[in-house]
N, C-alpha and C positions, 0 to 999 in steps of 0.2 A: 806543483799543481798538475793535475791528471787531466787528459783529454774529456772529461766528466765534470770536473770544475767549472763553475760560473764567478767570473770576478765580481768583487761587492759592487761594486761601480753599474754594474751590469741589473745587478739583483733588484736596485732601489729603479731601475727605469724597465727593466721586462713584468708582465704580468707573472702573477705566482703562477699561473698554468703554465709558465712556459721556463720560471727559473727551477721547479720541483720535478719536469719530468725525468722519470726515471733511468738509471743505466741500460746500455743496451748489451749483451753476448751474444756476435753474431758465431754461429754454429755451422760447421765446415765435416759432413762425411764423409770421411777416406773408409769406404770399405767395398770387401772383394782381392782378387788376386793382382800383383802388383806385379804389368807385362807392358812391352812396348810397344804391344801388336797394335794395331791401327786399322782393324779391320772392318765387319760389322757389328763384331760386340768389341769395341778397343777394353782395354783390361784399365786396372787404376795408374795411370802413368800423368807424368809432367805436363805432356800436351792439353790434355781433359780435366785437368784439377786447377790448371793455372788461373782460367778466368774466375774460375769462383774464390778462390784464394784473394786473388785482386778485390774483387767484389766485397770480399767479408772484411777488407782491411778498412775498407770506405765508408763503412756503414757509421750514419750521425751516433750522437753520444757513444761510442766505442766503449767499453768499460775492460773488454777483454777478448778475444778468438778464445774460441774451444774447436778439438779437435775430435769429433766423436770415429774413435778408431777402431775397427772389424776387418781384420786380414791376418791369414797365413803367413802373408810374405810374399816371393817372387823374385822380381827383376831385383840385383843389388842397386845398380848404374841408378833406376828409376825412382827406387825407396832415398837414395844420397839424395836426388833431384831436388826431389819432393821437399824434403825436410830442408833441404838449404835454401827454397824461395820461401817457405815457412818463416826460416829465419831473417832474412833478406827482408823480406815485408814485416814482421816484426819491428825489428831495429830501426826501418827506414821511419814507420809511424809509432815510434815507441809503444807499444803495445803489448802488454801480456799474452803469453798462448797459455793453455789449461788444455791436456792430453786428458781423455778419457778411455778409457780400455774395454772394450764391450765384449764379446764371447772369446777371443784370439787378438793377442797383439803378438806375434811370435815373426821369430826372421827378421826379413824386411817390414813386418808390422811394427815390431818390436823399434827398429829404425823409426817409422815413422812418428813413434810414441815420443822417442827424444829432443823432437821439434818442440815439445813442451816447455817452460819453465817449471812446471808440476806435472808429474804424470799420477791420475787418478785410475783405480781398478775395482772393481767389483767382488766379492769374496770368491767367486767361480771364476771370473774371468783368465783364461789361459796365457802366461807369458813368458817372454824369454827367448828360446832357443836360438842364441848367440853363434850361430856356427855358419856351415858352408855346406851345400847338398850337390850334387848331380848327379841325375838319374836319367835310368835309358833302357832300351831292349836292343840285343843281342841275338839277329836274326841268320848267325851260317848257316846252322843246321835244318834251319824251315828251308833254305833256299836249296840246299842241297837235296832234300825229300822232293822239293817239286820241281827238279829237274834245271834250276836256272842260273846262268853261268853269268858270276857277277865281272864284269869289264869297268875298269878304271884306270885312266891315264892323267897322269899330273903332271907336273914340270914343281920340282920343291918336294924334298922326301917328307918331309911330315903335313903334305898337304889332306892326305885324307886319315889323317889322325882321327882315334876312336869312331873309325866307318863302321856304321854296327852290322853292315854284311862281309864283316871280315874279321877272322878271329881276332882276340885283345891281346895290345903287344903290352911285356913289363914296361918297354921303356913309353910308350903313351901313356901308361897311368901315371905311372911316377911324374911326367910333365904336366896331366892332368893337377896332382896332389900339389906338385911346388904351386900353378895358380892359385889351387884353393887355399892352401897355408896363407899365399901374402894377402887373398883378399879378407881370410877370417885374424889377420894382425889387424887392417884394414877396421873392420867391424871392432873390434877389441877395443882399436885407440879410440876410435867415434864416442864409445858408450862409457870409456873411462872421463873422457873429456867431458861429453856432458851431462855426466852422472859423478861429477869429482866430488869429493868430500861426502859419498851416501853411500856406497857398494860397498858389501861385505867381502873384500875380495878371500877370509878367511875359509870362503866354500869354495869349495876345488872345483863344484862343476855348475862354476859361475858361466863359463865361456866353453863348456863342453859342446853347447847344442842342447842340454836340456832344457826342458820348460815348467812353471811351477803354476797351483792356484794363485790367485790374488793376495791374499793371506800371506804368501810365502815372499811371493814377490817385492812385498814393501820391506819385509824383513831383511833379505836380499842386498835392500835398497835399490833395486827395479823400478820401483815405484815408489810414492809420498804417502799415501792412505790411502782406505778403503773407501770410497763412497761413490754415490751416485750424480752424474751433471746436476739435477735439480735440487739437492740437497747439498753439495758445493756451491754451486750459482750463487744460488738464495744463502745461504751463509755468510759468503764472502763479501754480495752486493746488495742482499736484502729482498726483502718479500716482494718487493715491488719489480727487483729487475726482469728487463725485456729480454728475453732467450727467443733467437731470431735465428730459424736457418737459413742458411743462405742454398740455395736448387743451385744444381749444375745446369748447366748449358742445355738450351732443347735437344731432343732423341735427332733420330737422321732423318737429313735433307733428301727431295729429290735428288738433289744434283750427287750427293753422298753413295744414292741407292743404285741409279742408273748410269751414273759415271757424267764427267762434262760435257760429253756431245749428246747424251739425250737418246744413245743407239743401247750396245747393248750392255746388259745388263752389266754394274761391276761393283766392290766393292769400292772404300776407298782410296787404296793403293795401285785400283787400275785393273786388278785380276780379274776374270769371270766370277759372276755370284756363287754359279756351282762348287767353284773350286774355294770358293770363300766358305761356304759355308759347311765343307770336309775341314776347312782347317776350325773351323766352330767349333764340329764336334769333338775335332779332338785337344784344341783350348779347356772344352768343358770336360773331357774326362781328365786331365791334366789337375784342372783347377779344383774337382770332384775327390782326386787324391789327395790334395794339398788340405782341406779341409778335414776328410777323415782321417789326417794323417791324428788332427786332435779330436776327435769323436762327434766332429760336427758333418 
């Protein structure tokens, strides 16, 4: 019997208005760049997705979570988070998730997609890139044109590993590369696990880092089919089902804006505004690449 089912017992004593209402799918938006910044625009992370996660597992007649999914990627640490109270709440209320894939599930989207029992795609929608990135600028030579003499003391020789006011050493990258290999095994075993018995692992550039259309994606086995939430929904649960999103949390508090004593102004890790809001800007140009890195 399904969290949906009414016992006969029940049938012959509720009114028909109340033994016939319909399924519910409540609806859970994970989109945007997946960071663990906590600032004043915090990015898609664990702390800000939790209560509404909780919230959509609660919801009367439950029939099923969807997850309507819109991101590049990002944080790895925050995409694992994410999917595993996904699952966590799943399991706990036996419940199905249904993964939707909207303009980009790629990266850590691509992560988040696998919280699914079925991940649905769109024929455009962008997925995949299974791999491992870091990027950076490489500032000796500005510093040296405008006269400025970079000073750094540590205690630990690889303390200021890849300092980008200082030329790149072979042996940092190479330390850089061993992290990224073990965390894109990392990512590898995730998506074979819970993509077992569907991946064509016959394409060599399954786990390259590339990304494919939707189309391709189910071919892949990335994904299960091509369709849209409203026309899965109503499929699976019928004309009548209730598709219910669930809203995150309200925007920021005073106490968020101006800090706990009410003086001056701060973010909410305590910083100055001003300095909050340089690190804004360059959140958004960050998050600005990450999007046209797929032509969005």
């Amino acid at each position: 019997m399904t969290n949906t089912d009414t016992p006969s017992f029940l049938k012959r004593l509720l009114p028909a208005r109340l033994v016939d209402r319909p399924p519910v799918v409540a609806v859970v938006r994970l989109a945007g760049v997946i960071s663990a910044r906590s600032g004043v625009r915090p990015g898609l992370c664990l702390e800000q997705v939790n209560p509404q996660l909780e919230k959509a597992f609660k919801v009367k007649r439950l029939a099923a979570v969807a997850l309507a999914i819109n991101s590049p990627g990002g944080s790895p640490v925050q995409s694992a988070l994410i999917h595993d109270r996904i699952r966590q709440l799943a399991e706990k209320h036996e419940t199905q998730v249904l993964a939707f894939c909207e303009d980009v599930a790629a990266s850590g989207g691509y992560w988040l997609a696998t919280a699914g029992d079925e991940i649905h795609v769109h024929q455009t929608s962008i997925v995949g890139s299974i791999g491992v990135i870091t990027a950076g600028f490489g500032f000796v030579d500005a510093i040296k044109k405008l006269g400025v003499e970079r000073r750094v003391h540590t205690a630990g020789e690889n303390k200021s590993i890849l300092d980008p006011f200082q030329p790149e050493k072979r042996q940092d990258v190479a330390r850089l590369k061993d992290m990224q290999l073990d965390m894109h095994d990392v990512f590898k075993t995730h998506v074979r696990a819970r993509r077992a018995g569907k991946l064509n692992e016959n394409d060599t550039d399954l786990f390259t880092g590339a990304f494919w259309s939707g189309n391709k994606a189910v071919e892949l086995g990335l994904a299960d089919s091509v369709g849209t939430m409203h026309d899965v929904l109503t499929d699976r649960f019928g004309e009548d089902v209730k598709i219910r999103p669930v809203k995150p949390s309200g925007g920021l508090s005073l106490k968020r804006l101006f800090g706990a004593g009410g003086g001056a102004i701060t973010t909410a890790s305590g910083q100055p505004l001003l300095a909050g809001l340089s690190e804004d800007l360059l959140e958004a140009a960050e998050s600005r690449a990450l999007w046209q890195r797929f032509g969005l």
